[in-house]
N, C-alpha and C positions, 0 to 999 in steps of 0.2 A: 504493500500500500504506500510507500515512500514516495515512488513515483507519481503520483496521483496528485491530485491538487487539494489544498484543505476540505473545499465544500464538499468532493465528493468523499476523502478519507471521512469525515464528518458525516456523512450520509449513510454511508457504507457501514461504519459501524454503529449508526442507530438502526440500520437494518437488521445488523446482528443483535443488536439487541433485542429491539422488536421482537425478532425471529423466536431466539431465547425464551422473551417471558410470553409472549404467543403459546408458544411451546409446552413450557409450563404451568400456563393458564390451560391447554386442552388436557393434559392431565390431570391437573387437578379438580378441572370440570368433568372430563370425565370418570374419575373416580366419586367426586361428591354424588353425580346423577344417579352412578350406579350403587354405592349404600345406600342413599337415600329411597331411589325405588327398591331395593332387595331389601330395605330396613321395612320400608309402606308395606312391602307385601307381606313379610315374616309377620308387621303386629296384624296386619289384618286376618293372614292365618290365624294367628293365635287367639285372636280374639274369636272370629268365629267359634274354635276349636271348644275355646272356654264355654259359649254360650252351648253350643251341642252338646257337652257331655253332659249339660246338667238336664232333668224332667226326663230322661231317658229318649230326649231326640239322637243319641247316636247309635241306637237298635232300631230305628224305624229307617226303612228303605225310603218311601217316600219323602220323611222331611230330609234325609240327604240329598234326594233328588232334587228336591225344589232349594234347599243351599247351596248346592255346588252351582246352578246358576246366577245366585246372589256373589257368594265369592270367586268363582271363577278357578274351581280346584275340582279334585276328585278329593274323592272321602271314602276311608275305610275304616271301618271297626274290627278290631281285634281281642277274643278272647284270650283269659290269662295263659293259655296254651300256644297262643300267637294263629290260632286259625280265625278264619275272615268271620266273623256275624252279618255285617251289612257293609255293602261298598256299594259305588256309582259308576266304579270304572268298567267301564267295557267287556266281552270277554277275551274279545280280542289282545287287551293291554295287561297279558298278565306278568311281563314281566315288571311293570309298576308296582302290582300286588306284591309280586316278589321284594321288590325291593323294600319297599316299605315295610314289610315283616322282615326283614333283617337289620333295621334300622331298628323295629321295636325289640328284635332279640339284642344289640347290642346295648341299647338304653338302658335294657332289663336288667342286664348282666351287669356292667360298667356304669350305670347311672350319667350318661352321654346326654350331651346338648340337646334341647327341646328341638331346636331347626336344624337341619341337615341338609349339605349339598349331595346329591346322589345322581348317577346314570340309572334312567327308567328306559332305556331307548336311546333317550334325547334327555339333557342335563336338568332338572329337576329340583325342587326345595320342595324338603319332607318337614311339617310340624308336628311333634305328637303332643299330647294329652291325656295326661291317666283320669280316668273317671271314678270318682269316688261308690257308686255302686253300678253293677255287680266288681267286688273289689279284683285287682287288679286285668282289668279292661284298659285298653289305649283305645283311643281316636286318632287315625293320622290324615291328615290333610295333603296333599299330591298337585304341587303348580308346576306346571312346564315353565324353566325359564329362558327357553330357546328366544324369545322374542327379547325379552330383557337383555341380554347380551347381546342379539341383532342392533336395539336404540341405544345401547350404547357405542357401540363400533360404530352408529352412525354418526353422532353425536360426534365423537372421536374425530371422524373423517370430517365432518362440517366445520370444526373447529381447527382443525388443521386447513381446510383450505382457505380458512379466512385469515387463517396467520400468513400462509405465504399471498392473497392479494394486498394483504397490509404492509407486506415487507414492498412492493409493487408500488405502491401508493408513494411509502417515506421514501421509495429511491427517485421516483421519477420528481414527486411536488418539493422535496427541496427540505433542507434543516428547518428552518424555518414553521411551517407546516406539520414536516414529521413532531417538533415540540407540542404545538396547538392539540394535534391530533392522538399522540402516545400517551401525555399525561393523562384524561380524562379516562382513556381504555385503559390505561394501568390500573385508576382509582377503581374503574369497574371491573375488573378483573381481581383486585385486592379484595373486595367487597363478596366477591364471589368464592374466593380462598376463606375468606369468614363467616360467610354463612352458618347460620346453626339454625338446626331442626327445630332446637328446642325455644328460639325466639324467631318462631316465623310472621310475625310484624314488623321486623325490620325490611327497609327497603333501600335500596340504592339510589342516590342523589342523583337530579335528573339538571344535567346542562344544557347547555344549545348545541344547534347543527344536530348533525347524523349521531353522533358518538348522545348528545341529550336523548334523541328517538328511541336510539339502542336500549338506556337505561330505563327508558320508561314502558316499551317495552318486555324488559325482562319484569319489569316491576308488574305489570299487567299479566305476564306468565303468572309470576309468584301469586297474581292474588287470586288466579283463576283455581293454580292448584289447591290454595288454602280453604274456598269455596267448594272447589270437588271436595276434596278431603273430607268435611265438615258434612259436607250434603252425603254423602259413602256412607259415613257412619251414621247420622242420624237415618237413613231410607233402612241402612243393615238393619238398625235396632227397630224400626216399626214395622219393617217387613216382620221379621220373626215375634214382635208381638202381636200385629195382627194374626200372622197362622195361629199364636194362641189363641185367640179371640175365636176363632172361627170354630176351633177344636171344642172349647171351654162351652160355647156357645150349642154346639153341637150334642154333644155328651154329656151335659149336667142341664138343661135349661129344661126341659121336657121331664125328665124324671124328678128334678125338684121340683116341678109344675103341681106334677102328680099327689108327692108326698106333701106339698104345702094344704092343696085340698082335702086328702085322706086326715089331716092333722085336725084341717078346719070344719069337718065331720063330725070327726071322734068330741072335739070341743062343745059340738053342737048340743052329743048324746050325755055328755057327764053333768054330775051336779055338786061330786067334792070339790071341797076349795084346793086343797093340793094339789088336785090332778090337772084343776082348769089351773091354776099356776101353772102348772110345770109344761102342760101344750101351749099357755103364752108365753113361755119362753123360749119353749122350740119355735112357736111360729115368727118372733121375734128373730131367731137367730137365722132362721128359713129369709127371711125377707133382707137382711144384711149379704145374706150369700148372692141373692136377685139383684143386689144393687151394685155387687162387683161384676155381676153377667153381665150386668146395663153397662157397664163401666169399658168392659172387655168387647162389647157389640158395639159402643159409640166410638171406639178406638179404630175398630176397623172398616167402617166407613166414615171419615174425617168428611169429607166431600161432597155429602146428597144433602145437599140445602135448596129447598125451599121455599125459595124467599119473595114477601110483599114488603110495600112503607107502612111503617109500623112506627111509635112513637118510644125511643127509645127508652124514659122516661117511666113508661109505664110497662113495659117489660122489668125494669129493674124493680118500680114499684109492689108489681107481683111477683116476683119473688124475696122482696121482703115479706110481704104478706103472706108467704107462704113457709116463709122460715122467724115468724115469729109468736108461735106457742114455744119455738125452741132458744129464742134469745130471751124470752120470760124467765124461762126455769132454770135460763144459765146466768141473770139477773146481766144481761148485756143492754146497752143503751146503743139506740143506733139514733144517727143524727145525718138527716141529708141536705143535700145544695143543688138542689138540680136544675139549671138552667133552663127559663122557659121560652126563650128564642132557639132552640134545638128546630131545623128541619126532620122531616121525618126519612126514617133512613133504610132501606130495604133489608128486613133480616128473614130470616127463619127464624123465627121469634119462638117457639120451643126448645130449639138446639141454641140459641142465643142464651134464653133465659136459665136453661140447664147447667151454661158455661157459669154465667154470673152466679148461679146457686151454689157451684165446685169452689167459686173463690169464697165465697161468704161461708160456707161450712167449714173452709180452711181458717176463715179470718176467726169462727166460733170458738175454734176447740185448741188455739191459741190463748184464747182467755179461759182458763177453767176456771175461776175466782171471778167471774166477772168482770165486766170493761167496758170499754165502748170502741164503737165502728162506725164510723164516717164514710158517709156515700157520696160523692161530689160527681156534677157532669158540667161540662164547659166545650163552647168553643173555643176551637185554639187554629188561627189560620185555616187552611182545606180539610182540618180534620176538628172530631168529635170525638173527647178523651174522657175516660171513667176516671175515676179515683178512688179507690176500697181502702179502706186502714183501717188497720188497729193498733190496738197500745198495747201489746199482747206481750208474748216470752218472746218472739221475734224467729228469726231461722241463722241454725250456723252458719256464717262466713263456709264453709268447707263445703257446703251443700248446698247451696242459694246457687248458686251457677248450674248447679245440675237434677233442679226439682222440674224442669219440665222434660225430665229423660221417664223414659215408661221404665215401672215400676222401681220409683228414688222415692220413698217416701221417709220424713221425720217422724211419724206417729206410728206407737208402735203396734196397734191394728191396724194400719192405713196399707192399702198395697199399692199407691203408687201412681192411680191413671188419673184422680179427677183434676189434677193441673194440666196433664197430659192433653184428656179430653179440651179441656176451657183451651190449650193453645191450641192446637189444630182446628175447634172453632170459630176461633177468632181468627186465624190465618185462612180458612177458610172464606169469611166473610171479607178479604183484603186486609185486616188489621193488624196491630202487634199487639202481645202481652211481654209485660216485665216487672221481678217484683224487687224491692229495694229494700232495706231495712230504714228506719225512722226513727228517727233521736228525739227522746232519749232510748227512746225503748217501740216495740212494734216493725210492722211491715205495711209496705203501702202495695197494691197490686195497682196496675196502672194499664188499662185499655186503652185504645188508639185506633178509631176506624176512618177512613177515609169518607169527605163528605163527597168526593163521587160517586159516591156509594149511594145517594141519598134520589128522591124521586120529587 
């Protein structure tokens, strides 16, 4: 290079540079794409995995069947003897069976890694899971990951040819240029060397020209995958509650029908006081069982609404009135604000009013000792927002982010769907729900429906 004239020794070797951290950016990029998808897909195995061992969904063929579409894996069950109970795979593919029963004999033996890379054919990630009964049972889960290493190696090659058009670029437009242009793609390339899984709200600072496009860009990737991500997991967990819903719905709804009436029979024919105690308390306890079937059947249709302009106002008003022989007895004081310039707003006003009844039983049994609960509605800009509170024992910090997941409940009979229910409602109708904690003490639940909504 002696020979040569500054500008281009000067050029030449920001090419090599370039070239360099290009270089080491495509490694590094592609090493991060590929843990990252093989990490996405290990938890999404495992999680699966987790939720099929438990209620004995990993002896039914069918709800395999209808999972391995949801996760996109094959699925085997194995006895403590290591032969199959229930699988999905083919018969063709029994060298995948195979393998995976030698992964479960080594795990058994050796006490080896829950995820496993293996040849089924074609290169593979096996998850197991022991399942707590019948005791020692595994579940193994079977993803091809032939395609994940195809987008990687693509990725690879993409990011290799745009190192060498960039070497292209600083050699032809000049020191000058190559400066303007390196820095920014170094910063985004640094930013992409940092990355963590675990703070995926961060995003890369977004400049001008092409090199700002790029970053915002990647940033628009990032938020898309964060979005998929989110949307994966919440669809994984209401699909597999809804098949319970359907199940639960199915096999207990008709035979508890039966036995509630045979109950309210017998009640009819006796005239001791004990015994008419004792069938109101089975029919008592018969009617809590009906309201987690309602609970289980309203989960799995979020969607069939029904909707005319209805007066919001008085939707909520009926179901205070219909939830106060029970703030009586629990000596609750309820106090409302209800805006009377409210248009009227098109709902399903059963499955609306049902939702607001889920929050206000929640807001009840917050107060065991009594309290009060405030009902507020107001215009707020394009939209029409509730306001529920109470001055209650409030909800853990730890669990507030995760009470509208089906079946997270605080109470310790509660199983988990009437917030459930009340958000899919209200998402159903266009709106949001969200519940906050309230100083000094209580929770406020907080509805939001669009007045385009309104007629």
């Amino acid at each position: 290079m002696s020979g040569l004239r500054l500008q281009h020794r000067i050029v030449l070797s920001l090419v090599v540079v370039v070239l360099i951290a290009t270089t080491g950016a495509a490694f590094v990029a592609s090493s991060v794409t590929s843990r990252a998808m093989r990490s996405r897909m290990e938890g999404q195995l495992a999680g699966a995995a987790t939720v099929l061992s438990g209620g004995g969904f990993a002896l039914n063929t069918a709800v395999l069947q209808n999972a391995r579409g949801i996760v996109g894996a094959e699925i085997v069950t194995f006895d403590a003897d290591t032969r199959v109970v229930a699988t999905t795979v083919p018969l063709d593919r029994t060298r995948m069976v195979e393998t995976a029963a030698g992964v479960v004999k080594k795990s058994s033996q050796g006490g080896g890694p829950p995820a496993v890379d293996a040849d089924c054919g074609t290169p593979c990630l096996i998850v197991l899971h022991r399942i707590d009964e019948p005791p020692g049972y595994v579940i193994a889960l079977v993803a091809e990951t032939a395609e994940l290493t195809a987008a990687t190696r693509a990725v690879t090659r993409a990011i290799a040819l745009g190192a060498a058009l960039s070497a292209v670029v600083v050699l032809l437009i000049g020191q000058f240029i190559v400066r303007r242009v390196t820095n920014p793609i170094q910063n985004l390339v640094q930013f992409t060397r940092e990355l963590d899984p675990e703070n995926p709200a961060r995003r890369a600072d977004v400049g001008e020209g092409e090199v700002g496009a790029l970053a915002e860009a990647f940033n628009g990737m990032l938020d898309r995958l964060q979005r998929a991500q989110s949307a994966l997991v919440s669809s994984e967990k209401m699909a597999l509650a809804g098949l319970l819903a359907a199940r639960v719905a199915h096999d207990i709804r008709n035979p508890l029908s039966s036995i509630k009436m045979q109950t309210q029979l017998l009640q009819a024919r006796l005239r001791d006081a004990d015994d008419l105690a004792t069938l109101h308390a089975v029919i008592h306890d018969i009617r809590q069982v009906e309201s987690v079937i309602s609970d289980l059947i309203e989960l799995a249709r979020p969607g069939d609404l029904t909707t005319q302009p209805v007066s919001l106002n008085s939707v909520i008003l009926d179901a205070l009135e219909q939830l106060l022989p029970q703030f009586t007895h629990r000596k609750i004081v309820v106090r409302t604000h209800l805006a009377e310039d409210l248009p009227n707003v098109r709902l399903d006003a059963p499955r609306f009013r049902q939702a607001v009844l889920n929050v206000l039983v929640n807001a009840s049994e917050a107060l065991p000792r009594g309290g009060e609960i405030s009902v507020e509605t107001r215009r707020q800009a394009e939209s029409i927002v509730i306001d529920l509170c109470d001055d209650g024992v409030g909800i853990d910090a730890a669990v507030i982010d995760r009470v509208f997941d089906p079946f997270v409940s605080t109470k310790r009979e509660g199983v988990g769907l009437g917030l459930v229910n009340a958000k899919a409602v209200v998402e159903a109708h266009g709106g949001q729900i969200a519940l906050t904690a309230r100083q000094p003490r209580g929770t406020r639940a907080q509805i939001t429906l669009p007045i385009r909504s309104s007629s």
